[in-house]
N, C-alpha and C positions, 0 to 999 in steps of 0.2 A: 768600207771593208769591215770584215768582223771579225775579231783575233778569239779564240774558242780556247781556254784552260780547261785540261781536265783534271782533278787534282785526286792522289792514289785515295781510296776507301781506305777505313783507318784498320776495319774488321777483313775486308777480302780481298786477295792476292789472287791476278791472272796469271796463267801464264799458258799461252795459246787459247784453245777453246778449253781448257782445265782452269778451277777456281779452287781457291783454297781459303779457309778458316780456320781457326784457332779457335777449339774449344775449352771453357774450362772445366773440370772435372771436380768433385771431390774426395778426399780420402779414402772415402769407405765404397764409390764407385770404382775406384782402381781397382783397389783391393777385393773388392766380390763381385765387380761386375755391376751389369744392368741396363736397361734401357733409358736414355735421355731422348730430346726435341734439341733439333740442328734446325738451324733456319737452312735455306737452299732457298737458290735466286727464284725458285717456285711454291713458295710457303713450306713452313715446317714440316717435317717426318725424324718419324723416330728412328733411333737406331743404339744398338745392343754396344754397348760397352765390354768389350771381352776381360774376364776375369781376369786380372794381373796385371793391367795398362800401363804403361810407363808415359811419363810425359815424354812428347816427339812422338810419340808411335801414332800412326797414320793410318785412318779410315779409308778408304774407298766409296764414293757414293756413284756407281756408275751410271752415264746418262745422266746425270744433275747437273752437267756444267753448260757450256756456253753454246749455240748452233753454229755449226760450223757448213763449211761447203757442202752441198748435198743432204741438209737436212741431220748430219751426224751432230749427235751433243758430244762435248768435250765430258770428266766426268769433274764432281768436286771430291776434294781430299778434305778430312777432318785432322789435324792435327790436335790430338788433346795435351792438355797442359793441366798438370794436378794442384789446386789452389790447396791450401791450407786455412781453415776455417780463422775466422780475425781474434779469435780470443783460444787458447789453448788451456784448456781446464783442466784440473787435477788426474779426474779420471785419463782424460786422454794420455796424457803425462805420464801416468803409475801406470797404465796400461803398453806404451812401448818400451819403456824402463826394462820392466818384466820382459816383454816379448826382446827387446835387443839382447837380453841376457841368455836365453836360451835358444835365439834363431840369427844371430849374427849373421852378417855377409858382406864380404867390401867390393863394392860396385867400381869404386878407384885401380880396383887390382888387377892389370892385365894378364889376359892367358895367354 
């Protein structure tokens, strides 16, 4: 007999013929946008980061995911996630200082 473990990917999430990743982002791609490289279970492709991203907000990569019955792919979702660079420098600092002073907002506040 032969006992088979499959054990979960630490990077990607099934679910049906749909696959999902977590990407991570940087500050200044949230905030103005831009083009990265996604891996996909088919090699990399780029894809536009829409100006304003919030982490959790969800790409759609249609037809990237999994074959399914009849030849249909599932698709893959990108999930991005905004890293904070390892060191935070002055500048960066004196620059949202300024900016939370004049562009406040509380994301905690419901409407």
């Amino acid at each position: 007999l032969l006992t088979l473990t499959v054990a979960e990917d630490p990077e990607w999430r099934r679910d049906g013929d749909d696959v999902e990743i977590t990407l991570p982002i940087t500050i200044d791609e949230a905030v103005l946008g831009g083009k990265v490289e996604v891996p996909t279970i088919d090699g990399p492709v780029m894809v536009t980061i829409p100006q304003g991203a919030s982490s959790g907000r969800k790409l759609r990569l249609k037809g990237r995911g999994i074959k399914g019955p009849g030849a249909r792919r599932g698709d893959q979702h990108v999930v991005l996630r905004i890293v904070m660079p390892p060191q935070i420098d002055e500048d960066l600092a004196r620059f949202f200082r300024e900016w939370r002073e004049s562009h406040a907002y509380d994301p905690h506040r419901r409407t």
